[in-house]
MOPAC internal coordinates of N, CA, C and O (Angstrom, degrees):
PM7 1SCF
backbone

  N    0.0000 0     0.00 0     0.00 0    0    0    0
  C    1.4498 1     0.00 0     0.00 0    1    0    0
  C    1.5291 1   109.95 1     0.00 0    2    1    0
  O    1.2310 1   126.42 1   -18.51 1    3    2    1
  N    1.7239 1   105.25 1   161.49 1    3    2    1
  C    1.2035 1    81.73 1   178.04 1    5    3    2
  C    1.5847 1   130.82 1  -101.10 1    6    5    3
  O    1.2310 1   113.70 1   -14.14 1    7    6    5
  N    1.2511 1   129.52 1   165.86 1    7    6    5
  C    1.3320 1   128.57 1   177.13 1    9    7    6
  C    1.3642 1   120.11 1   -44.49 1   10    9    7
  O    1.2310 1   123.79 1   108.42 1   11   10    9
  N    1.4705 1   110.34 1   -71.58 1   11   10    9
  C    1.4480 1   102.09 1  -173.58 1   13   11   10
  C    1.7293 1   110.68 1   -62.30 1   14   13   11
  O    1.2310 1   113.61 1   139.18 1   15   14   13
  N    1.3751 1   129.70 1   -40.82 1   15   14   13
  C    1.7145 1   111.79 1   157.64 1   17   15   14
  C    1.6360 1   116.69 1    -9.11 1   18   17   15
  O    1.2310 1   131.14 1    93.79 1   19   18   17
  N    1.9144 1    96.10 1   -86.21 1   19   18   17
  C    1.1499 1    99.79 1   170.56 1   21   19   18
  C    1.5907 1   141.93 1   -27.70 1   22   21   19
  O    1.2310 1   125.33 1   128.58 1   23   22   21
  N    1.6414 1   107.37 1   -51.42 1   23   22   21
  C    1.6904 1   101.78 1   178.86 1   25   23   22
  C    1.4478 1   124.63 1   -79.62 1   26   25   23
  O    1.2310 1   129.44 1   159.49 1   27   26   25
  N    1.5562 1    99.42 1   -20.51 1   27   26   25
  C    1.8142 1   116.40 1   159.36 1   29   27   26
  C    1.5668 1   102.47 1   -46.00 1   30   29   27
  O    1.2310 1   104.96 1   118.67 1   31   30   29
  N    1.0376 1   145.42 1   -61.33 1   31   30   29
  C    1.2990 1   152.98 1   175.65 1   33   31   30
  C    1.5430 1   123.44 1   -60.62 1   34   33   31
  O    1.2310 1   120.34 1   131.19 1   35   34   33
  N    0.9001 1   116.95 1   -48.81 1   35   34   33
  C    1.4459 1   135.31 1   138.77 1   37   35   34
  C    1.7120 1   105.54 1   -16.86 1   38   37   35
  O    1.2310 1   127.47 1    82.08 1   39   38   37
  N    1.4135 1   103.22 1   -97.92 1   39   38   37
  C    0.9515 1   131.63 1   179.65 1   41   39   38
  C    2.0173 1   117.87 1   -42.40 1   42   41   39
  O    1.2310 1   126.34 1   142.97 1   43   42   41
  N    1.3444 1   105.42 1   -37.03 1   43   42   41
  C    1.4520 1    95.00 1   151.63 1   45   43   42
  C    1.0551 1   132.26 1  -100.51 1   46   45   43
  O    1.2310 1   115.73 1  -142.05 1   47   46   45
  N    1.5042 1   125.70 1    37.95 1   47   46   45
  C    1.3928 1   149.57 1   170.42 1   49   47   46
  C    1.5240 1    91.19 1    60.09 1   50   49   47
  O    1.2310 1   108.52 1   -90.82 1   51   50   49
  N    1.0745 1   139.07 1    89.18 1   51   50   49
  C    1.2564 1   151.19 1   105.46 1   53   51   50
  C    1.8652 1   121.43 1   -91.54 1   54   53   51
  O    1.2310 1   131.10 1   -69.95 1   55   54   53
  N    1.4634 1    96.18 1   110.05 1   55   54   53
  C    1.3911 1    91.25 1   176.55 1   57   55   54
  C    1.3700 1   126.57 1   -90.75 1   58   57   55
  O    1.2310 1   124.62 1   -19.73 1   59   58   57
  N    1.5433 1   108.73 1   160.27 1   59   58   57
  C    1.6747 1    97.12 1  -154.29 1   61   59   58
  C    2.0073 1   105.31 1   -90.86 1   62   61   59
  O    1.2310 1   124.17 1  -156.55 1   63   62   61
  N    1.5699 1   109.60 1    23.45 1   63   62   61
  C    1.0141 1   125.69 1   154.48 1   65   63   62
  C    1.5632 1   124.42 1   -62.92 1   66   65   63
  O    1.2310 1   128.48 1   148.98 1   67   66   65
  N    1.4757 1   101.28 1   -31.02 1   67   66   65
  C    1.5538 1    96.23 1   172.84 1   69   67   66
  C    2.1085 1   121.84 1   -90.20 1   70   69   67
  O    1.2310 1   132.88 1   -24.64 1   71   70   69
  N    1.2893 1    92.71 1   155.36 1   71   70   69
  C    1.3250 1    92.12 1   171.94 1   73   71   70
  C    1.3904 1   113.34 1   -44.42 1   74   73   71
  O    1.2310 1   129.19 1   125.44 1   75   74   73
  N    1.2503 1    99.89 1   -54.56 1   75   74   73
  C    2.1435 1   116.20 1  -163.67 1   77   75   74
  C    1.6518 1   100.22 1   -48.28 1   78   77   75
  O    1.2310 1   125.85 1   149.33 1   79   78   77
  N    1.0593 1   106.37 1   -30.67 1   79   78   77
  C    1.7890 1   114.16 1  -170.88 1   81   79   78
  C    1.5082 1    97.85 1   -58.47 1   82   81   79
  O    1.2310 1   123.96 1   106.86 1   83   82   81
  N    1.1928 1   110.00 1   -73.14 1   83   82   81
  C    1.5031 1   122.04 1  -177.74 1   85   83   82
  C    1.1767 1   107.53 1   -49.52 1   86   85   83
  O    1.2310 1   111.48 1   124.87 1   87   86   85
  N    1.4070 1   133.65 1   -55.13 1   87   86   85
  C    1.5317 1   121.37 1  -179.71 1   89   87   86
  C    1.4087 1   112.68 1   -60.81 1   90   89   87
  O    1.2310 1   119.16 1   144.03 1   91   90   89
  N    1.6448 1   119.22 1   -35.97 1   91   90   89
  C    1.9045 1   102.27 1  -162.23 1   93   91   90
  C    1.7299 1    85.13 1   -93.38 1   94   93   91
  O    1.2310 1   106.65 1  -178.50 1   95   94   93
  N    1.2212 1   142.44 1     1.50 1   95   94   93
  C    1.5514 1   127.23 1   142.92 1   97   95   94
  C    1.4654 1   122.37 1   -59.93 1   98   97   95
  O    1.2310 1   117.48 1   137.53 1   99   98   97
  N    1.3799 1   122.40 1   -42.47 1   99   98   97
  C    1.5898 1   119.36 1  -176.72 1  101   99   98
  C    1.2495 1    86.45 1   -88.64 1  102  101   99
  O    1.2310 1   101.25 1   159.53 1  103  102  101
  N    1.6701 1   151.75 1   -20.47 1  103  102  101
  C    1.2121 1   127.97 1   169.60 1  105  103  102
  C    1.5035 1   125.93 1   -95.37 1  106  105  103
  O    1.2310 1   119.15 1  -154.98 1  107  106  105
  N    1.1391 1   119.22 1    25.02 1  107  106  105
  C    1.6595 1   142.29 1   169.15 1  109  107  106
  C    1.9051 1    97.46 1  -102.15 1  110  109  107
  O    1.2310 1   127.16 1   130.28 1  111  110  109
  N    1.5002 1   103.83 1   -49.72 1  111  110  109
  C    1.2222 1    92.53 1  -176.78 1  113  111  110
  C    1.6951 1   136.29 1   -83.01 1  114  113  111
  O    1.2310 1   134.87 1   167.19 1  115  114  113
  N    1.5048 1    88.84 1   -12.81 1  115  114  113
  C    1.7031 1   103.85 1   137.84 1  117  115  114
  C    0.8394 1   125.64 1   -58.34 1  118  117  115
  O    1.2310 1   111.59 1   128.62 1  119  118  117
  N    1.3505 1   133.45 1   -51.38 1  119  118  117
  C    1.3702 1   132.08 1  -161.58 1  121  119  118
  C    1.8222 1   110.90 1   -76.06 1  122  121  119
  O    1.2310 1   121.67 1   132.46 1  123  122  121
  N    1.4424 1   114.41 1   -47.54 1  123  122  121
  C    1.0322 1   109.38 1   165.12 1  125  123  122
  C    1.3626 1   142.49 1   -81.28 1  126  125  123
  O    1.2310 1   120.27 1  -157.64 1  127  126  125
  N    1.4080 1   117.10 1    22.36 1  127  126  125
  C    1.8434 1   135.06 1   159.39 1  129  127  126
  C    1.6333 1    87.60 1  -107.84 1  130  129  127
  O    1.2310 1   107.54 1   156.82 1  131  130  129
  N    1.3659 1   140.85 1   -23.18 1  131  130  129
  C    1.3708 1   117.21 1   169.81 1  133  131  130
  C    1.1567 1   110.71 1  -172.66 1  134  133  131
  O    1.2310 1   129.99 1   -59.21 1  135  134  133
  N    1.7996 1    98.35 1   120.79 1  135  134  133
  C    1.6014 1   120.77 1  -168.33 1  137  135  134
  C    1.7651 1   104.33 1   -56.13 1  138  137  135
  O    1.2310 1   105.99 1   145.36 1  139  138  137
  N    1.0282 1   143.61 1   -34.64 1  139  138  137
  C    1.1949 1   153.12 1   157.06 1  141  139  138
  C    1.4631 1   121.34 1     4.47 1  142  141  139
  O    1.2310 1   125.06 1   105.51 1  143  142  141
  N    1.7279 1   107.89 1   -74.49 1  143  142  141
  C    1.3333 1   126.45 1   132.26 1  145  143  142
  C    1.3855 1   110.13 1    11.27 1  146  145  143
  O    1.2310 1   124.03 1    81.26 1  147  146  145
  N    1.4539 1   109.88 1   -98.74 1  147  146  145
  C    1.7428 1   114.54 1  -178.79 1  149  147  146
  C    1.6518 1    98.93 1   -43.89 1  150  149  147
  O    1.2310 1   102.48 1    95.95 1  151  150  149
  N    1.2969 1   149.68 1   -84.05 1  151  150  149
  C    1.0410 1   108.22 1  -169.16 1  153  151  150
  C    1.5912 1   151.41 1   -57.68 1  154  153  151
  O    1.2310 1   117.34 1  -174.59 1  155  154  153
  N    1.3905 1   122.67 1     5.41 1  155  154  153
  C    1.2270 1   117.72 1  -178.96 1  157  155  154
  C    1.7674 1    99.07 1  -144.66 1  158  157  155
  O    1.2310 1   125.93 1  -119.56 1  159  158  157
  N    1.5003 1   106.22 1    60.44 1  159  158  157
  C    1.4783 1   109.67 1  -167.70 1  161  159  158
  C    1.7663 1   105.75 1   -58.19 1  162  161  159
  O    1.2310 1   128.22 1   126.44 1  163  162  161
  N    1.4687 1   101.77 1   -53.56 1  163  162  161
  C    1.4208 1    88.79 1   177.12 1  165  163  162
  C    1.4323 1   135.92 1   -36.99 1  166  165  163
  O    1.2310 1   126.49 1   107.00 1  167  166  165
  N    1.6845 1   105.13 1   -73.00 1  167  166  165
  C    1.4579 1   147.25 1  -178.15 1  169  167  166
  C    1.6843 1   108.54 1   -39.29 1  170  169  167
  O    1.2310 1   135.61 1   128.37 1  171  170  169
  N    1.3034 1    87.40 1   -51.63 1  171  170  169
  C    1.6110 1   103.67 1   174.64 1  173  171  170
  C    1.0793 1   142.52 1  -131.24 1  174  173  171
  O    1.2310 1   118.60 1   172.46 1  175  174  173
  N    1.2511 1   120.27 1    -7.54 1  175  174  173
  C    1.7774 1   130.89 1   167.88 1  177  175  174
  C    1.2636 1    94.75 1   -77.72 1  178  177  175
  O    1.2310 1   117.63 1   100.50 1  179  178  177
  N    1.4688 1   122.11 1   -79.50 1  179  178  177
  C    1.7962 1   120.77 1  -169.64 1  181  179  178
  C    1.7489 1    90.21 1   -47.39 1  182  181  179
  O    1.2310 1   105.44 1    56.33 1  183  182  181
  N    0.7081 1   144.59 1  -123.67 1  183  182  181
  C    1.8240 1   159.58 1  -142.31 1  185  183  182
  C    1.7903 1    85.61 1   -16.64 1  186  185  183
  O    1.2310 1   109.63 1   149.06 1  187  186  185
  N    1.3320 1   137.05 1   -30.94 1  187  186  185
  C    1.3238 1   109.32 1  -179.41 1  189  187  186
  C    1.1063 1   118.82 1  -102.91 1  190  189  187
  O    1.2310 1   126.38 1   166.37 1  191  190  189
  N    1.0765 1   105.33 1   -13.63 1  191  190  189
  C    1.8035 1   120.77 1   161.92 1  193  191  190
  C    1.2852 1   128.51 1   -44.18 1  194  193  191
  O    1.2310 1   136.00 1   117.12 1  195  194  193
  N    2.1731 1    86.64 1   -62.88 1  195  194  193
  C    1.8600 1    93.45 1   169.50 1  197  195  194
  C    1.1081 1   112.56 1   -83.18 1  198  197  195
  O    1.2310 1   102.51 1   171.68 1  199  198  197
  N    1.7907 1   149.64 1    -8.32 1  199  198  197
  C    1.0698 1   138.55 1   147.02 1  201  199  198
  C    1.3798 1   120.25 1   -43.13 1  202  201  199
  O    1.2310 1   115.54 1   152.79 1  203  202  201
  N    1.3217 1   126.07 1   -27.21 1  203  202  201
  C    1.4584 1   124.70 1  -168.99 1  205  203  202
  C    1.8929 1   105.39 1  -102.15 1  206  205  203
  O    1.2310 1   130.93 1   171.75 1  207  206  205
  N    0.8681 1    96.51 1    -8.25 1  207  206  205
  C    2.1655 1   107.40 1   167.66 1  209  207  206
  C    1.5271 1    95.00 1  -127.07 1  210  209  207
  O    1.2310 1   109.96 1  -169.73 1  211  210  209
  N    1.0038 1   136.44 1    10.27 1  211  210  209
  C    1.3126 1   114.67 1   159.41 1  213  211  210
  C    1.9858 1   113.54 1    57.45 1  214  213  211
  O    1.2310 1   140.02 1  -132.84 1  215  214  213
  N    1.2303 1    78.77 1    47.16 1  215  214  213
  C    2.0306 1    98.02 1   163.89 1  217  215  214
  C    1.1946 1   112.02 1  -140.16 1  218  217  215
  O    1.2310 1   125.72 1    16.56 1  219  218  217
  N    1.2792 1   106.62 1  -163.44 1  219  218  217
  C    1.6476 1   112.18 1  -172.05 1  221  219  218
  C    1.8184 1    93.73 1  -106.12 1  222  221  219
  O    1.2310 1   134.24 1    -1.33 1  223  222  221
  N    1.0368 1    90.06 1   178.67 1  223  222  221
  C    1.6824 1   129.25 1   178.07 1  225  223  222
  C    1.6801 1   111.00 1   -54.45 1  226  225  223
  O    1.2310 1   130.45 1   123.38 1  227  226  225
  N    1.5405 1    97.46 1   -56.62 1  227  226  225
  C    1.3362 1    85.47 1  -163.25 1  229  227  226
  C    1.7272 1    99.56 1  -101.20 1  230  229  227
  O    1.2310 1   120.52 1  -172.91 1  231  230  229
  N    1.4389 1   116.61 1     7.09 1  231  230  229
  C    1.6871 1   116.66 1   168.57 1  233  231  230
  C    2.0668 1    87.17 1   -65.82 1  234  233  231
  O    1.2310 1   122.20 1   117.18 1  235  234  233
  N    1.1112 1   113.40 1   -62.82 1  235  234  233
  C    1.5944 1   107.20 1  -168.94 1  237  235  234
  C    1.1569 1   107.66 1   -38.49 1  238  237  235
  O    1.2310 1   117.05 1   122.99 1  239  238  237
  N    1.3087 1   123.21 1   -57.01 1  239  238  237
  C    1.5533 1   133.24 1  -177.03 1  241  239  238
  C    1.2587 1   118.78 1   -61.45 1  242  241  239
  O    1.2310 1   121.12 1   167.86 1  243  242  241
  N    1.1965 1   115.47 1   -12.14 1  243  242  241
  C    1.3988 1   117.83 1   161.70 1  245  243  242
  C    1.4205 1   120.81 1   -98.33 1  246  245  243
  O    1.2310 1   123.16 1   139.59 1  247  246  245
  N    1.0034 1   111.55 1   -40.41 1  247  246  245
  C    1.7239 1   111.01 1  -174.90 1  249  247  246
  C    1.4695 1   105.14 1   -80.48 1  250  249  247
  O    1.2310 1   120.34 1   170.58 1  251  250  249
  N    1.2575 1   116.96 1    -9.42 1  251  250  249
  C    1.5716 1   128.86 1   175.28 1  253  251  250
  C    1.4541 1   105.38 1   -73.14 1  254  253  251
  O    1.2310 1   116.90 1   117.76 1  255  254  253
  N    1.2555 1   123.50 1   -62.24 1  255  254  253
  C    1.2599 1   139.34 1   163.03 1  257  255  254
  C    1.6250 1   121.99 1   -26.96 1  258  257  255
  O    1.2310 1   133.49 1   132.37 1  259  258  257
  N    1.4433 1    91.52 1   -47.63 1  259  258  257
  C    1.7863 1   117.14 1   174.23 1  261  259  258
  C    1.0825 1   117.91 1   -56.32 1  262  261  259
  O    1.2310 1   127.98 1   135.96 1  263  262  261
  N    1.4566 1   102.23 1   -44.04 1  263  262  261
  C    1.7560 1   100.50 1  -173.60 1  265  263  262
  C    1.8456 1   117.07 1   -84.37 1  266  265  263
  O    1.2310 1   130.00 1   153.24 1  267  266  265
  N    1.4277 1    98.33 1   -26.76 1  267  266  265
  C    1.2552 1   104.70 1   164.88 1  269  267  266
  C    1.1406 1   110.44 1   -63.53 1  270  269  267
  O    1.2310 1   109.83 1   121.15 1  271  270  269
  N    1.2196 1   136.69 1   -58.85 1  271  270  269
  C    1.5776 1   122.39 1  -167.62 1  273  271  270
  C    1.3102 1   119.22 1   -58.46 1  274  273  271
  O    1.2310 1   121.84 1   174.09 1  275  274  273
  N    1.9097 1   114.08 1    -5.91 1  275  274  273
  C    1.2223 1   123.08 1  -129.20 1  277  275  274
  C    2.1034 1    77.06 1  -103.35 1  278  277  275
  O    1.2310 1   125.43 1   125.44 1  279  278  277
  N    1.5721 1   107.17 1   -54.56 1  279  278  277
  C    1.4267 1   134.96 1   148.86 1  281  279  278
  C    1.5328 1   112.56 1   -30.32 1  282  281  279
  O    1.2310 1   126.89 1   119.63 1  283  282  281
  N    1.1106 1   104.35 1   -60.37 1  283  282  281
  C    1.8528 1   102.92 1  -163.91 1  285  283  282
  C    2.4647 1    95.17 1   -80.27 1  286  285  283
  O    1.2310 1   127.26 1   151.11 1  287  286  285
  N    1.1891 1   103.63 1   -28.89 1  287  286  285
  C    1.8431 1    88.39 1  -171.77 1  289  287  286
  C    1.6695 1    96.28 1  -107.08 1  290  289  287
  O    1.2310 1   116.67 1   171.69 1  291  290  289
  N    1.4510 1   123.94 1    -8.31 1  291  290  289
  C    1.6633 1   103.73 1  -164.48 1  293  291  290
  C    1.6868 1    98.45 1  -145.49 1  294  293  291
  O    1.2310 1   120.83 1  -170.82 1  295  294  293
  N    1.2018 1   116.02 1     9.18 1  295  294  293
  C    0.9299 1   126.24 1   178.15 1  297  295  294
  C    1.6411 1   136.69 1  -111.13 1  298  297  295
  O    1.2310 1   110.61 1    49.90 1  299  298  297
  N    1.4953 1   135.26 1  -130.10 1  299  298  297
  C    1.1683 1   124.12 1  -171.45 1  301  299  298
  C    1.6608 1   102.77 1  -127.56 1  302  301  299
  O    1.2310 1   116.98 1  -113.02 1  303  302  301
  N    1.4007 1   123.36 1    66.98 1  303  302  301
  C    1.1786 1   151.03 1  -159.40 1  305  303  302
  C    1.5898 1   106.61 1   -75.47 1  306  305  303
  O    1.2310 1   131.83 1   145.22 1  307  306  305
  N    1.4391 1    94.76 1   -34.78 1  307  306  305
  C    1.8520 1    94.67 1   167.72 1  309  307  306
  C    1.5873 1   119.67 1   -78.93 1  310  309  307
  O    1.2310 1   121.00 1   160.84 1  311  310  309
  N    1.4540 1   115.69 1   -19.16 1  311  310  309
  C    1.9716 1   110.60 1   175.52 1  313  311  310
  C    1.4075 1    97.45 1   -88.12 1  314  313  311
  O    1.2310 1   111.26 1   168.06 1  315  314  313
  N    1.4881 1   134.07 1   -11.94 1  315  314  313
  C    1.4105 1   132.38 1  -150.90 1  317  315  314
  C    1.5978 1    66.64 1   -78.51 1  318  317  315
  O    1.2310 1   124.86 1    92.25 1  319  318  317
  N    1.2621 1   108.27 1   -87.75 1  319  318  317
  C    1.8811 1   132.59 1  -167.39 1  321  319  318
  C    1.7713 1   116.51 1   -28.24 1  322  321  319
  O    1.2310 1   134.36 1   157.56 1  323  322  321
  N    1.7944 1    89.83 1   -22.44 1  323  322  321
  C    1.7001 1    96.63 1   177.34 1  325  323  322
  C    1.6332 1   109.93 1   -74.43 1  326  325  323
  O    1.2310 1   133.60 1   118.47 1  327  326  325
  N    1.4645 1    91.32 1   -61.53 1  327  326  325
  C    1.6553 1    89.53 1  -165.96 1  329  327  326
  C    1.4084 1   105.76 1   -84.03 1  330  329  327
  O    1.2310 1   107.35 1  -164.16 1  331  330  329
  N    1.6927 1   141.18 1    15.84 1  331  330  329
  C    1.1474 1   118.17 1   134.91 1  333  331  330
  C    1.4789 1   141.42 1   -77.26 1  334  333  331
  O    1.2310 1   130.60 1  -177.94 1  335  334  333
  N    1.2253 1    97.15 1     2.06 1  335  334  333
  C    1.9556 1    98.40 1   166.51 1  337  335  334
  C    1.1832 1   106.78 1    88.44 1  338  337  335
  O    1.2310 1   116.16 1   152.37 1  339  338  337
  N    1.4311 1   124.89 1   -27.63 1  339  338  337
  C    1.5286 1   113.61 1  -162.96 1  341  339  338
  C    1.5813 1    96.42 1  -140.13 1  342  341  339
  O    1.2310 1   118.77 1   -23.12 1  343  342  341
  N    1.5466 1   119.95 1   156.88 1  343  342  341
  C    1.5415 1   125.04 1   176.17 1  345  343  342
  C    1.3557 1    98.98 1   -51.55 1  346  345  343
  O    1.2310 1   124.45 1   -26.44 1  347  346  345
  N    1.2459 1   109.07 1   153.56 1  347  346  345
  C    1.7534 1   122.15 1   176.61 1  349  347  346
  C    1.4085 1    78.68 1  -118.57 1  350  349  347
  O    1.2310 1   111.58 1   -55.29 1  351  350  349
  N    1.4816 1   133.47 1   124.71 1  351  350  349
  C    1.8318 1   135.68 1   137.89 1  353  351  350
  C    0.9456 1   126.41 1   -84.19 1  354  353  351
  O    1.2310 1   116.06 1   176.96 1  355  354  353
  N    2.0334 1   125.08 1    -3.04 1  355  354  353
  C    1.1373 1   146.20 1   167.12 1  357  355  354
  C    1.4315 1   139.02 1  -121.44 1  358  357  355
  O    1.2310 1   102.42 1   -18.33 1  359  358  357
  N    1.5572 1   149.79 1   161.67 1  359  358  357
  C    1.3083 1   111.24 1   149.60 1  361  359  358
  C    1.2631 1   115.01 1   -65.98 1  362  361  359
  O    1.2310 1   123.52 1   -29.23 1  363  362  361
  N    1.3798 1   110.86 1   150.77 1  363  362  361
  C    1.6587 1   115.34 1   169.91 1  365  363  362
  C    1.3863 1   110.07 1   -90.35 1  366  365  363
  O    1.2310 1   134.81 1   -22.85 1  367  366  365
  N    1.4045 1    88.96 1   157.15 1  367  366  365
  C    1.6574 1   104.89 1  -167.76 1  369  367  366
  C    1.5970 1    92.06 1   -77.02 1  370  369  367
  O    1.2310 1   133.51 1    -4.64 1  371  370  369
  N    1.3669 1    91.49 1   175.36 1  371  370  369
  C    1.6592 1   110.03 1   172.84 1  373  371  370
  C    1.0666 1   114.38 1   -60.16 1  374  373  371
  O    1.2310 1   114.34 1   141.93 1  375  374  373
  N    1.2229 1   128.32 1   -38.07 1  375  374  373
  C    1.9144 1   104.18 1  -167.35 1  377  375  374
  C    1.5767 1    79.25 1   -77.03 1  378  377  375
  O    1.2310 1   118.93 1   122.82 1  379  378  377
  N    1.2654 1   119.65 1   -57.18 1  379  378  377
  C    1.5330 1   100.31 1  -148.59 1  381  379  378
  C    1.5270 1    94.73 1   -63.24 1  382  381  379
  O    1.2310 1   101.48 1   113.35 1  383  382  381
  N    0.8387 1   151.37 1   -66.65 1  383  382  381
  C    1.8685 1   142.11 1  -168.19 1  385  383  382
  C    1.3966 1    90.51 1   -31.27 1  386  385  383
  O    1.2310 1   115.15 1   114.70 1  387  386  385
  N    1.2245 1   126.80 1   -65.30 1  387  386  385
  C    1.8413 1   111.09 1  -171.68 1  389  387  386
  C    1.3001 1   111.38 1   -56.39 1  390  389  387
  O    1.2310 1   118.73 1   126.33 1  391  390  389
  N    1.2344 1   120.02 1   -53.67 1  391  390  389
  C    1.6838 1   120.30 1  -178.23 1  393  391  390
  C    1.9731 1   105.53 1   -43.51 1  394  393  391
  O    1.2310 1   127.58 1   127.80 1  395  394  393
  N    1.4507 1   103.01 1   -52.20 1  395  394  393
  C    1.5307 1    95.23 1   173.55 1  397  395  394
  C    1.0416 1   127.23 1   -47.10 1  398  397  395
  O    1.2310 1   119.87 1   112.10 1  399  398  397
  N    1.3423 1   117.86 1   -67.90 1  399  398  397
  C    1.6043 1   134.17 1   159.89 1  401  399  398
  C    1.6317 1   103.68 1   -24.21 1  402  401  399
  O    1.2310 1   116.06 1   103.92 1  403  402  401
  N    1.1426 1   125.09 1   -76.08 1  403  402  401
  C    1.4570 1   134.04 1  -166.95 1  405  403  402
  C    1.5193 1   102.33 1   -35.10 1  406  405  403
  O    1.2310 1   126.26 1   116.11 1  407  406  405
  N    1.8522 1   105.57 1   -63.89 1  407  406  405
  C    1.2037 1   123.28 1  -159.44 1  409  407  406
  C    2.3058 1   111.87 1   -59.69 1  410  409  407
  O    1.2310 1   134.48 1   144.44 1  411  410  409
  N    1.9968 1    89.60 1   -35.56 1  411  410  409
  C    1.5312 1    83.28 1  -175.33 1  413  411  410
  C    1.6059 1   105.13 1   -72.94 1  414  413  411
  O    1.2310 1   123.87 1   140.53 1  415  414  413
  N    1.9796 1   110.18 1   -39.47 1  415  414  413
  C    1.3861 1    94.35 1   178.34 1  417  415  414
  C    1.7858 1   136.28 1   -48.19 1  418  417  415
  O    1.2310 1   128.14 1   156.02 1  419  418  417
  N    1.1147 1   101.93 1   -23.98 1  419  418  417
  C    1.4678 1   115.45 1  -152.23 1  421  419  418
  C    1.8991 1    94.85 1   -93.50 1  422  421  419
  O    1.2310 1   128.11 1   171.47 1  423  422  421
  N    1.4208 1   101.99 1    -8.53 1  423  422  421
  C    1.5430 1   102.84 1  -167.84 1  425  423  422
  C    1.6131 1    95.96 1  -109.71 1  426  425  423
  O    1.2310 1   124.25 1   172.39 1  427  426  425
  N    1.7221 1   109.44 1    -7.61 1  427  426  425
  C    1.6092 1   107.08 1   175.80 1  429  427  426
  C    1.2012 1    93.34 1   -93.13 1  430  429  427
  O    1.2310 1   111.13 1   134.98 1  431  430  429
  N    1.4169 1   134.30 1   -45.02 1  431  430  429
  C    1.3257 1   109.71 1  -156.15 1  433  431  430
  C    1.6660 1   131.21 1   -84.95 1  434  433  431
  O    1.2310 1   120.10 1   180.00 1  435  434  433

Protein backbone atom coordinates (compact mmCIF):
# COMPACT_ATOMS: atom_id res chain seq x y z
CA UNK A 1 0.00 0.00 0.00
CA UNK A 2 0.84 3.18 -0.34
CA UNK A 3 2.68 5.42 2.16
CA UNK A 4 1.28 8.62 1.90
CA UNK A 5 -2.52 6.75 2.08
CA UNK A 6 -1.26 5.42 5.15
CA UNK A 7 0.03 8.74 7.01
CA UNK A 8 -3.24 10.57 5.67
CA UNK A 9 -4.90 8.20 8.11
CA UNK A 10 -2.47 8.40 10.56
CA UNK A 11 -2.59 11.80 10.52
CA UNK A 12 -6.41 12.04 11.00
CA UNK A 13 -6.08 9.93 13.98
CA UNK A 14 -7.23 6.78 12.76
CA UNK A 15 -5.16 4.18 14.29
CA UNK A 16 -3.99 1.34 12.37
CA UNK A 17 -5.24 -0.75 15.40
CA UNK A 18 -8.58 -0.68 13.97
CA UNK A 19 -10.04 -2.93 11.40
CA UNK A 20 -11.62 0.26 9.44
CA UNK A 21 -7.91 1.45 9.01
CA UNK A 22 -6.97 -1.51 7.03
CA UNK A 23 -10.06 -1.62 4.99
CA UNK A 24 -10.31 2.33 3.92
CA UNK A 25 -6.31 1.68 3.03
CA UNK A 26 -7.00 -1.38 0.64
CA UNK A 27 -10.08 0.73 -0.28
CA UNK A 28 -8.13 4.02 -1.23
CA UNK A 29 -5.94 1.69 -3.03
CA UNK A 30 -8.74 0.51 -5.05
CA UNK A 31 -9.95 3.49 -5.64
CA UNK A 32 -6.88 4.93 -6.97
CA UNK A 33 -5.92 2.05 -9.80
CA UNK A 34 -9.74 2.65 -10.61
CA UNK A 35 -11.99 5.64 -10.26
CA UNK A 36 -14.92 3.21 -10.78
CA UNK A 37 -14.77 2.29 -7.16
CA UNK A 38 -16.27 5.79 -6.22
CA UNK A 39 -19.14 5.01 -8.15
CA UNK A 40 -20.51 1.81 -6.85
CA UNK A 41 -18.81 1.96 -3.28
CA UNK A 42 -21.24 -0.32 -1.85
CA UNK A 43 -21.95 -2.95 -4.69
CA UNK A 44 -18.39 -3.08 -5.35
CA UNK A 45 -15.77 -1.46 -3.27
CA UNK A 46 -17.03 -3.22 0.11
CA UNK A 47 -17.56 -6.92 -1.70
CA UNK A 48 -13.79 -6.53 -2.81
CA UNK A 49 -12.60 -5.28 0.18
CA UNK A 50 -14.22 -8.07 2.25
CA UNK A 51 -13.16 -10.54 -0.37
CA UNK A 52 -9.59 -9.52 0.18
CA UNK A 53 -9.85 -10.01 4.44
CA UNK A 54 -12.15 -12.56 4.02
CA UNK A 55 -15.48 -10.90 5.69
CA UNK A 56 -18.58 -9.77 4.57
CA UNK A 57 -19.74 -6.50 3.09
CA UNK A 58 -21.35 -5.00 5.67
CA UNK A 59 -18.36 -5.96 8.53
CA UNK A 60 -16.35 -3.30 6.04
CA UNK A 61 -19.17 -0.97 6.23
CA UNK A 62 -19.14 -1.03 9.57
CA UNK A 63 -15.72 -0.88 10.77
CA UNK A 64 -15.35 1.79 8.01
CA UNK A 65 -17.88 3.79 9.66
CA UNK A 66 -15.87 3.11 12.99
CA UNK A 67 -12.93 4.60 12.06
CA UNK A 68 -14.55 7.61 10.83
CA UNK A 69 -16.35 8.36 13.83
CA UNK A 70 -13.17 7.33 15.43
CA UNK A 71 -11.50 10.58 13.10
CA UNK A 72 -14.56 12.80 13.20
CA UNK A 73 -15.02 12.61 17.73
CA UNK A 74 -11.24 11.63 18.90
CA UNK A 75 -9.35 12.47 16.24
CA UNK A 76 -7.88 15.21 13.83
CA UNK A 77 -11.26 16.77 12.77
CA UNK A 78 -9.60 20.08 11.85
CA UNK A 79 -7.16 18.47 8.65
CA UNK A 80 -10.31 16.19 7.89
CA UNK A 81 -12.37 19.79 7.31
CA UNK A 82 -9.04 21.26 5.70
CA UNK A 83 -8.39 19.12 2.90
CA UNK A 84 -12.04 18.76 2.09
CA UNK A 85 -12.51 22.25 0.73
CA UNK A 86 -15.81 22.78 2.04
CA UNK A 87 -17.45 23.14 5.85
CA UNK A 88 -18.24 19.64 7.13
CA UNK A 89 -21.64 20.42 9.70
CA UNK A 90 -21.61 16.64 10.00
CA UNK A 91 -19.62 13.44 10.06
CA UNK A 92 -19.55 12.30 6.56
CA UNK A 93 -20.68 9.17 5.54
CA UNK A 94 -18.45 6.65 3.96
CA UNK A 95 -18.61 7.11 0.43
CA UNK A 96 -18.17 10.66 0.92
CA UNK A 97 -15.05 10.27 3.55
CA UNK A 98 -13.54 7.97 0.74
CA UNK A 99 -14.40 10.27 -2.10
CA UNK A 100 -12.49 13.00 0.10
CA UNK A 101 -9.63 10.96 0.81
CA UNK A 102 -9.52 9.79 -2.91
CA UNK A 103 -10.02 13.34 -4.15
CA UNK A 104 -7.03 15.00 -1.66
CA UNK A 105 -4.77 11.92 -2.51
CA UNK A 106 -5.05 12.06 -6.16
CA UNK A 107 -4.54 16.01 -6.02
CA UNK A 108 -1.13 15.26 -3.88
CA UNK A 109 0.23 12.95 -5.98
Amino acid sequence: MDKQQRALLLKLGIRSTLKGFHFLLYALHLCMSNTEYLLSIYKTLYIDVATHFSTSRDNVEHCIRTAISNCWYKGNRELLISITGYELKQKPANGEFIDILYNYLYQEG
